[in-house]
Biopython code that builds the backbone (N, CA, C, O; Angstrom):
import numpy as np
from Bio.PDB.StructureBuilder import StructureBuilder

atoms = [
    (1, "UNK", "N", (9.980, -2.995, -12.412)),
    (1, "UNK", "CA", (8.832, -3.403, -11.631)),
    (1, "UNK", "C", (8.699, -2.490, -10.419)),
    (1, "UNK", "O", (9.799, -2.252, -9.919)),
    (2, "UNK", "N", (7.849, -2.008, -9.906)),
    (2, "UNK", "CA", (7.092, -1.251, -8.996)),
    (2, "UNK", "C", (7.211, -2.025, -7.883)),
    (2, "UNK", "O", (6.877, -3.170, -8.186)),
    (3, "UNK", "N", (7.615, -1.924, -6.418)),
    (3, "UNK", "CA", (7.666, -2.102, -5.267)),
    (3, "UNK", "C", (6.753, -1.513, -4.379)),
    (3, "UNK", "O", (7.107, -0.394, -4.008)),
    (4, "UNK", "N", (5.499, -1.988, -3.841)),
    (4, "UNK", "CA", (4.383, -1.180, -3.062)),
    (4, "UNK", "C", (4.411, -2.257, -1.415)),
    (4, "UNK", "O", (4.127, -3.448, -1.292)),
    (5, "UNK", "N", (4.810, -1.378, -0.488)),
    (5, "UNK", "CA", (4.718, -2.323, 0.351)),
    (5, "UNK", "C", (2.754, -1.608, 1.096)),
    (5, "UNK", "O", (2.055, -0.622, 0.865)),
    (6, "UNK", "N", (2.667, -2.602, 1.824)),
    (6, "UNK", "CA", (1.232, -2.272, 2.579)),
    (6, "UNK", "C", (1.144, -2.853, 4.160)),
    (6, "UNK", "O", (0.975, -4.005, 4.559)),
    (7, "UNK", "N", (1.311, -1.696, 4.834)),
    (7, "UNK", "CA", (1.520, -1.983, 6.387)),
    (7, "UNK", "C", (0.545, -2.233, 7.180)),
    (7, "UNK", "O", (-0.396, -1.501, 6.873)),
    (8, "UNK", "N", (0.340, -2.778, 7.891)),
    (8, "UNK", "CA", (-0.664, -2.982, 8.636)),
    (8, "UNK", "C", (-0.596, -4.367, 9.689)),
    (8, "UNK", "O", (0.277, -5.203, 9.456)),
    (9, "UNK", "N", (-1.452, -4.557, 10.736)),
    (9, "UNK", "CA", (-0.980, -5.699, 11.489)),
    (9, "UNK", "C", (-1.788, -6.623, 10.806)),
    (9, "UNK", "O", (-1.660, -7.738, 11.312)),
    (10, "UNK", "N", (-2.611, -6.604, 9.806)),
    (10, "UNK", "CA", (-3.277, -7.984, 9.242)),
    (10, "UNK", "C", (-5.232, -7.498, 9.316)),
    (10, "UNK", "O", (-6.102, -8.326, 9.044)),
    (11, "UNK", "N", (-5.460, -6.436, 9.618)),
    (11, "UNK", "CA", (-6.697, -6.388, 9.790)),
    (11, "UNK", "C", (-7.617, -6.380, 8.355)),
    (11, "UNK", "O", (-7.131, -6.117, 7.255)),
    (12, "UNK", "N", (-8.720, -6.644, 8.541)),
    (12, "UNK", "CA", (-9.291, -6.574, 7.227)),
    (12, "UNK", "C", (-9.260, -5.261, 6.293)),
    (12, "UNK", "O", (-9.282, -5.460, 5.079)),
    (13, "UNK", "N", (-9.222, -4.212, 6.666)),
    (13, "UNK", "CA", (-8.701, -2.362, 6.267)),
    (13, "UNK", "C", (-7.603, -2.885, 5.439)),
    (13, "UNK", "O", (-7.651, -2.791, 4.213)),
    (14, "UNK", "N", (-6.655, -3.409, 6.029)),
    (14, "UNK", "CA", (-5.217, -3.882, 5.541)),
    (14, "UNK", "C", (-5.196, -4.832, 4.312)),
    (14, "UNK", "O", (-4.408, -4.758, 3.369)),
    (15, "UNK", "N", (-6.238, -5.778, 4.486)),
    (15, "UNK", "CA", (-6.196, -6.959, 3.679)),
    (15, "UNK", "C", (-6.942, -6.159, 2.510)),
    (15, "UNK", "O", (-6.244, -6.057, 1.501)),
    (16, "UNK", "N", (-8.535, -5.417, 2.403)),
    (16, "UNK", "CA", (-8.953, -4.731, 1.528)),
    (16, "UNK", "C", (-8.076, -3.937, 0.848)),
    (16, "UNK", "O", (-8.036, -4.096, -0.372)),
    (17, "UNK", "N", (-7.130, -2.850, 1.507)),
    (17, "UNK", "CA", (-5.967, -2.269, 0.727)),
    (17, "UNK", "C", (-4.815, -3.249, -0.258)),
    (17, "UNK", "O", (-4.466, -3.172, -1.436)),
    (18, "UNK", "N", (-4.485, -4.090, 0.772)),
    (18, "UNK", "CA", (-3.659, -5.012, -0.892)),
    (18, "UNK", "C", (-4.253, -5.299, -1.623)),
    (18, "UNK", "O", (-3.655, -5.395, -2.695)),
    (19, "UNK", "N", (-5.840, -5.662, -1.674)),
    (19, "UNK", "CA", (-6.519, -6.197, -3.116)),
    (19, "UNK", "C", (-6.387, -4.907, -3.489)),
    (19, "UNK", "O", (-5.529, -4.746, -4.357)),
    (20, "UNK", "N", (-6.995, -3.849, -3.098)),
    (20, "UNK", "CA", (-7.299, -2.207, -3.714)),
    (20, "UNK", "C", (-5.796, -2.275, -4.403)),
    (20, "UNK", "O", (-5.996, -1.875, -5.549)),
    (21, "UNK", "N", (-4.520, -2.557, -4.282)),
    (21, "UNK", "CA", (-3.250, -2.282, -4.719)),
    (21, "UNK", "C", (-3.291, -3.422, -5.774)),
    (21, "UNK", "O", (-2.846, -3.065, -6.865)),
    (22, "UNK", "N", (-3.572, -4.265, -5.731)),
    (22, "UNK", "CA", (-3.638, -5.543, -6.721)),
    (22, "UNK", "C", (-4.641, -5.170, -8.178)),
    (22, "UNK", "O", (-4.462, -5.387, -9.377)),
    (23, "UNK", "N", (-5.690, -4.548, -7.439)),
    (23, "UNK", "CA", (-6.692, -4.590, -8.643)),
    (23, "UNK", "C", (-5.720, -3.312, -9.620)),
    (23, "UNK", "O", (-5.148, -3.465, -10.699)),
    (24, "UNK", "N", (-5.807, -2.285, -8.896)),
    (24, "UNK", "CA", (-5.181, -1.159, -9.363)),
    (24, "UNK", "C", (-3.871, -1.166, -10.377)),
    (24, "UNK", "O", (-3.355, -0.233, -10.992)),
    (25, "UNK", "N", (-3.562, -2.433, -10.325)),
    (25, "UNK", "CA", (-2.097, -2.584, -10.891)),
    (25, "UNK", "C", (-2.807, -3.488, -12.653)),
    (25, "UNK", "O", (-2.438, -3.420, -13.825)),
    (26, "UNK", "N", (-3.461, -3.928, -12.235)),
    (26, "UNK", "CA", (-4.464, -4.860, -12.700)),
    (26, "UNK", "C", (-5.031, -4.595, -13.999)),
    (26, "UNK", "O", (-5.074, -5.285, -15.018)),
    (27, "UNK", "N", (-5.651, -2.910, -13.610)),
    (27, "UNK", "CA", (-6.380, -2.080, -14.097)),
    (27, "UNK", "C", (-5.584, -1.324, -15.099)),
    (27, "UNK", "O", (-5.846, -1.174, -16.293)),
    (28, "UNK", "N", (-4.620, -0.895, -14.457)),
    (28, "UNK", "CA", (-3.702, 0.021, -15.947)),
    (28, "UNK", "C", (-2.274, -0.943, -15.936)),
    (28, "UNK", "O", (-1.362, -0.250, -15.484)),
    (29, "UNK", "N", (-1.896, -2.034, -16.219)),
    (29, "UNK", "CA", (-1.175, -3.194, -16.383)),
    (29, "UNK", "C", (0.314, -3.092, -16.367)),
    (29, "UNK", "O", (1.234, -3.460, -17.096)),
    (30, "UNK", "N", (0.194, -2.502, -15.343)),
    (30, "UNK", "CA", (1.582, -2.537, -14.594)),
    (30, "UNK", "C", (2.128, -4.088, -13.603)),
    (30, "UNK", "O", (1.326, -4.448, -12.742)),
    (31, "UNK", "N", (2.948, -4.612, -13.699)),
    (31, "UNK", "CA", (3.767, -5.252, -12.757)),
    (31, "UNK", "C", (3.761, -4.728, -11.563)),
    (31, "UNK", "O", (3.892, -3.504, -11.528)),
    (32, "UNK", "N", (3.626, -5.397, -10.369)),
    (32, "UNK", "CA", (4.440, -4.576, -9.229)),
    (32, "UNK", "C", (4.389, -6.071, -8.237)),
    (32, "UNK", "O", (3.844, -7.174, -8.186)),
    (33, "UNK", "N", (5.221, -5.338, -7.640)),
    (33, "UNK", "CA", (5.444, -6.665, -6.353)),
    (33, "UNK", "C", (4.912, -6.054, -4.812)),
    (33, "UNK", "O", (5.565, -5.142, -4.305)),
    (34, "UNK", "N", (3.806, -6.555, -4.165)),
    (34, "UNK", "CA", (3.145, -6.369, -3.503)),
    (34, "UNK", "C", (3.836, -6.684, -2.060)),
    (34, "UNK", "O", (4.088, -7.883, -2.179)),
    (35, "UNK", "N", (4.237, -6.338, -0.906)),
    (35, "UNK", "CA", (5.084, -6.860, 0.356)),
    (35, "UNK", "C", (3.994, -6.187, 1.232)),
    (35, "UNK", "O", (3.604, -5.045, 1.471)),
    (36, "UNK", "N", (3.706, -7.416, 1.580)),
    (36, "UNK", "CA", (2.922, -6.978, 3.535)),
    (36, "UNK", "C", (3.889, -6.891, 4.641)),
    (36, "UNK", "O", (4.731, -7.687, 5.056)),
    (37, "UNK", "N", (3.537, -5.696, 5.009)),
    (37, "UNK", "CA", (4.213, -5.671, 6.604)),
    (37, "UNK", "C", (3.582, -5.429, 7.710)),
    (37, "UNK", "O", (2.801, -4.484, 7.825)),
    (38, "UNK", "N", (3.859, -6.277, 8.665)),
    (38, "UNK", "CA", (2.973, -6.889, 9.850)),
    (38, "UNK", "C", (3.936, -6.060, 10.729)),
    (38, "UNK", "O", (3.642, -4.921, 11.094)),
    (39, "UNK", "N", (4.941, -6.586, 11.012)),
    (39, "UNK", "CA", (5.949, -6.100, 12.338)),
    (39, "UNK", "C", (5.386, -4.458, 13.231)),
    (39, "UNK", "O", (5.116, -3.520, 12.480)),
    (40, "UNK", "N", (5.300, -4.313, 14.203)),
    (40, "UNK", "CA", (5.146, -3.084, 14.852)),
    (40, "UNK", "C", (5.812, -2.316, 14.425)),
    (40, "UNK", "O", (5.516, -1.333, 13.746)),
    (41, "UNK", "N", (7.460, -2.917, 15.008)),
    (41, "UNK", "CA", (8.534, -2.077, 14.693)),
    (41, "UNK", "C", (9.412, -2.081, 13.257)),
    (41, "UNK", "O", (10.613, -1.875, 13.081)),
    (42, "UNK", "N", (8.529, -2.339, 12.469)),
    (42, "UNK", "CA", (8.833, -1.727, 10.902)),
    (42, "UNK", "C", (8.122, -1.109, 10.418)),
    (42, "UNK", "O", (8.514, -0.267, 9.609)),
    (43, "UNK", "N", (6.506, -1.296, 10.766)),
    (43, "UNK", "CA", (5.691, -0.445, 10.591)),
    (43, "UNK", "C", (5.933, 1.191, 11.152)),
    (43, "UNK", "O", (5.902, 2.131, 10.358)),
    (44, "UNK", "N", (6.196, 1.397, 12.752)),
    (44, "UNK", "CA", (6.759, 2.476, 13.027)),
    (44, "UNK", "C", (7.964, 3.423, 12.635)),
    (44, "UNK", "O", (8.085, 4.618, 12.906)),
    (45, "UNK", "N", (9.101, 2.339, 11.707)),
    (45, "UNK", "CA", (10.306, 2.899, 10.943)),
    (45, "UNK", "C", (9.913, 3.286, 9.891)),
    (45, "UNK", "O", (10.643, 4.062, 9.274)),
    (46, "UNK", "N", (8.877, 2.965, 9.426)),
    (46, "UNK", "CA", (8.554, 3.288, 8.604)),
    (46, "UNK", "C", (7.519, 4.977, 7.630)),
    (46, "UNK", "O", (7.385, 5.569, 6.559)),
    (47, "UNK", "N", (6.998, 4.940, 9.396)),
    (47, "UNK", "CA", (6.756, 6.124, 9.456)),
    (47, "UNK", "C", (5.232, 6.215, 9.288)),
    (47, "UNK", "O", (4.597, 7.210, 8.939)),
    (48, "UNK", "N", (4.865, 5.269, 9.530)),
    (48, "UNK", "CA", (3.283, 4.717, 9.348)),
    (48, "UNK", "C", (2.461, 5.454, 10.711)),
    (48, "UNK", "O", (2.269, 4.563, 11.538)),
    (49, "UNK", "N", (2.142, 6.241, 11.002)),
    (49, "UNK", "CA", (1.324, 6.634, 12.169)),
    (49, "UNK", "C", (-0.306, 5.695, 12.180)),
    (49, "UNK", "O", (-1.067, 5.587, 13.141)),
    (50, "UNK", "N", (-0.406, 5.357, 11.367)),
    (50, "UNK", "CA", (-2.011, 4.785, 11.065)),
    (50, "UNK", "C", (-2.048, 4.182, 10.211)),
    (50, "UNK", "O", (-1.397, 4.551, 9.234)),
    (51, "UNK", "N", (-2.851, 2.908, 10.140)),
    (51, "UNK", "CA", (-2.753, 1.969, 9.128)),
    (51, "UNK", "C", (-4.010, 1.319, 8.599)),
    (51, "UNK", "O", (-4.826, 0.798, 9.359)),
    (52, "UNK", "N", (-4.147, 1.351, 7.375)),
    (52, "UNK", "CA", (-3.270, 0.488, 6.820)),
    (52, "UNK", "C", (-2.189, 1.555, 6.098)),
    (52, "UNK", "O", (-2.812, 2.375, 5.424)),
    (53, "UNK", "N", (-0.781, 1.755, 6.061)),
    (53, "UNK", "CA", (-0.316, 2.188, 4.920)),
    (53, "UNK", "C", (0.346, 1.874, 4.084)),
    (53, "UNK", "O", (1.138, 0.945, 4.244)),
    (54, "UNK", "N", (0.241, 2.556, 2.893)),
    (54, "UNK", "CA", (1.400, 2.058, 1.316)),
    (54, "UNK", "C", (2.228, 3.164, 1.138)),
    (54, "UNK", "O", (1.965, 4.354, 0.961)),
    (55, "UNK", "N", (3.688, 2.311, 1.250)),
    (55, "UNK", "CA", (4.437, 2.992, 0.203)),
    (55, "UNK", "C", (4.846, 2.505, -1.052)),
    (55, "UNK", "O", (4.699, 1.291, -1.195)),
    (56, "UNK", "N", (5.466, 3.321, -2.287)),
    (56, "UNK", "CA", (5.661, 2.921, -3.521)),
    (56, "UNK", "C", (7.067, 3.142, -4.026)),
    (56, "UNK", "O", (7.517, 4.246, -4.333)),
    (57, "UNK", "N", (7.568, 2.265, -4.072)),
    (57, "UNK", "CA", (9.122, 2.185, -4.434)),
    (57, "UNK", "C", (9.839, 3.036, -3.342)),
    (57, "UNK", "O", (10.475, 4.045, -3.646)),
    (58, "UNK", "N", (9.704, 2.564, -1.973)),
    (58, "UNK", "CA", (10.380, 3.603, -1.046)),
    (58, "UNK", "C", (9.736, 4.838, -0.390)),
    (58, "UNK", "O", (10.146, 5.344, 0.654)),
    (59, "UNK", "N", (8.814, 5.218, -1.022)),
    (59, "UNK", "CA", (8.207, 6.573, -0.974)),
    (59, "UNK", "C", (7.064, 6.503, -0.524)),
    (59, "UNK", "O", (6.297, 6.079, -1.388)),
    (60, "UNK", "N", (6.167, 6.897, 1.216)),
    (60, "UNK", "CA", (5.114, 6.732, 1.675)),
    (60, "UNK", "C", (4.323, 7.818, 1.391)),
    (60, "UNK", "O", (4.596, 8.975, 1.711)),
    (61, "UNK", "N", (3.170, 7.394, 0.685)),
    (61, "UNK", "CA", (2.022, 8.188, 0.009)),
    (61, "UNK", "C", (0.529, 7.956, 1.076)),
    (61, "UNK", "O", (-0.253, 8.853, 1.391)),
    (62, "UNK", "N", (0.470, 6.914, 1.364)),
    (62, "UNK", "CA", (-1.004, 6.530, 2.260)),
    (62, "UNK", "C", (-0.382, 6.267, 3.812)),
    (62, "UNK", "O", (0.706, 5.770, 4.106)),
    (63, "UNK", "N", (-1.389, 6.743, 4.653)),
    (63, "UNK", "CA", (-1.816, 6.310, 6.052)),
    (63, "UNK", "C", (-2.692, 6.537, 6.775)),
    (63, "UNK", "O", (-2.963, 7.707, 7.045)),
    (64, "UNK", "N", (-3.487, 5.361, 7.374)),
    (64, "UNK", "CA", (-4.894, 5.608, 7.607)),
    (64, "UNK", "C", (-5.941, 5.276, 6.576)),
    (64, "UNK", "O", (-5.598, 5.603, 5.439)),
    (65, "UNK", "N", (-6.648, 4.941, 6.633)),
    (65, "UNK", "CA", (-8.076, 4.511, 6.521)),
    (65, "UNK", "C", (-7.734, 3.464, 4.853)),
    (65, "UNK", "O", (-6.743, 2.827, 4.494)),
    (66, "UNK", "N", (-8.962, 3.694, 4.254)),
    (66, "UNK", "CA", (-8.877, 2.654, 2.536)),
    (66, "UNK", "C", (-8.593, 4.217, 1.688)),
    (66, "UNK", "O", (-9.159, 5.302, 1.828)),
    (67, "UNK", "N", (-7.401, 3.761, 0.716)),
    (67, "UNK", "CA", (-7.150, 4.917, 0.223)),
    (67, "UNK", "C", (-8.243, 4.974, -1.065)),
    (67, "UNK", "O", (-9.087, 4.130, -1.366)),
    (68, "UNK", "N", (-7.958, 6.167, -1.672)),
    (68, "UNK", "CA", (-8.900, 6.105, -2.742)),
    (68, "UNK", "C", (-8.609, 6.218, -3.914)),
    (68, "UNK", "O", (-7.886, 7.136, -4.302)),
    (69, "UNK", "N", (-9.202, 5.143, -4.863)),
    (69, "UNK", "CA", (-9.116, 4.481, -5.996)),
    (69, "UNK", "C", (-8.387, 5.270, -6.801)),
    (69, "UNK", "O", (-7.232, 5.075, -7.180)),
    (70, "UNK", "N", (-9.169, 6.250, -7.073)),
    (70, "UNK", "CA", (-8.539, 7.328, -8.124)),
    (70, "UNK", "C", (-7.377, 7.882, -7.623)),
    (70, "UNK", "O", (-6.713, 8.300, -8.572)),
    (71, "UNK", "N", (-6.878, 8.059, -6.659)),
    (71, "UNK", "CA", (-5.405, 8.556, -6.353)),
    (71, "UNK", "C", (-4.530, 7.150, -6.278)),
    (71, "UNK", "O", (-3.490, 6.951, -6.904)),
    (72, "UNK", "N", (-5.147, 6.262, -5.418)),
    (72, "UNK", "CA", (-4.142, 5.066, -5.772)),
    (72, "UNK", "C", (-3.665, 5.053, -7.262)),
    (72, "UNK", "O", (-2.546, 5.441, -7.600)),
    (73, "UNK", "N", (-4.357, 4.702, -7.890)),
    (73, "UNK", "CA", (-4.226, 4.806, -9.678)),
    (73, "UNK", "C", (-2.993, 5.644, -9.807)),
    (73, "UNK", "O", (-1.991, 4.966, -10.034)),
    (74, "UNK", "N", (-2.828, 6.707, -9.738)),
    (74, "UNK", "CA", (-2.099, 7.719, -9.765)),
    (74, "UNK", "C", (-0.769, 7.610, -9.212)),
    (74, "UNK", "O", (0.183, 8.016, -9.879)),
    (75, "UNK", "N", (-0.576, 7.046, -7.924)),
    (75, "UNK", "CA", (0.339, 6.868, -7.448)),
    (75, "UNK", "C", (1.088, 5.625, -8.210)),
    (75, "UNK", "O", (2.316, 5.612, -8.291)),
    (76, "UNK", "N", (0.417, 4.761, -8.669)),
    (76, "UNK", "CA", (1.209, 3.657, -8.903)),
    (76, "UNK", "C", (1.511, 4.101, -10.845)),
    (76, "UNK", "O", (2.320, 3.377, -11.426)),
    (77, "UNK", "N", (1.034, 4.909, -11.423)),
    (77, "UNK", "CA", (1.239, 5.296, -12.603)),
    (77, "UNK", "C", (2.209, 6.529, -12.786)),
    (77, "UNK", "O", (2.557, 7.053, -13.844)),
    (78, "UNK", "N", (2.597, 6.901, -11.345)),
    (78, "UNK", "CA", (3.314, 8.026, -11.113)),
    (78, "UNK", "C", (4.879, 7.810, -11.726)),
    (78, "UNK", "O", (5.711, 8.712, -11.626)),
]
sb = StructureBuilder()
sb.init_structure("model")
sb.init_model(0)
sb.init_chain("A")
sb.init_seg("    ")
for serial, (resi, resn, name, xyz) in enumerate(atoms, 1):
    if name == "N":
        sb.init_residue(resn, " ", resi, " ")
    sb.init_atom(name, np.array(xyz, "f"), 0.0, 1.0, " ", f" {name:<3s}", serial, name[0])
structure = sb.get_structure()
């Protein structure tokens, strides 16, 4: 199973990106387990300069703005 966490303090950018990660998983029928992270200071360990961001099994691919569809796809099929 796929581990995607999605950082952000809760804003709607943030909340649109976990569905965008939900549908996406959805779409080419993968499992994954979805983790929100709120905290400042995990968000910043994390290495998040801008948010909303995702990483995928450990590995940060997005930060900043709504990522886009067709690369999300990609990342989580990676």
């Amino acid at each position: 199973m796929t581990t995607v966490k999605v950082y952000g303090p809760g804003c709607k950018r943030c909340e649109t990106t976990e569905q965008m990660v939900r549908d996406a998983a959805l779409r080419l029928g993968l499992e994954v387990d979805v983790e929100k992270i709120t905290d400042p200071k995990s968000i910043a360990m994390a290495g998040v300069m801008s948010t909303p961001g995702i990483s995928i099994d450990g590995k940060l691919v997005h930060a900043g703005g709504l990522p886009d569809k067709a690369k999300l796809e990609s990342w989580l099929s990676a």
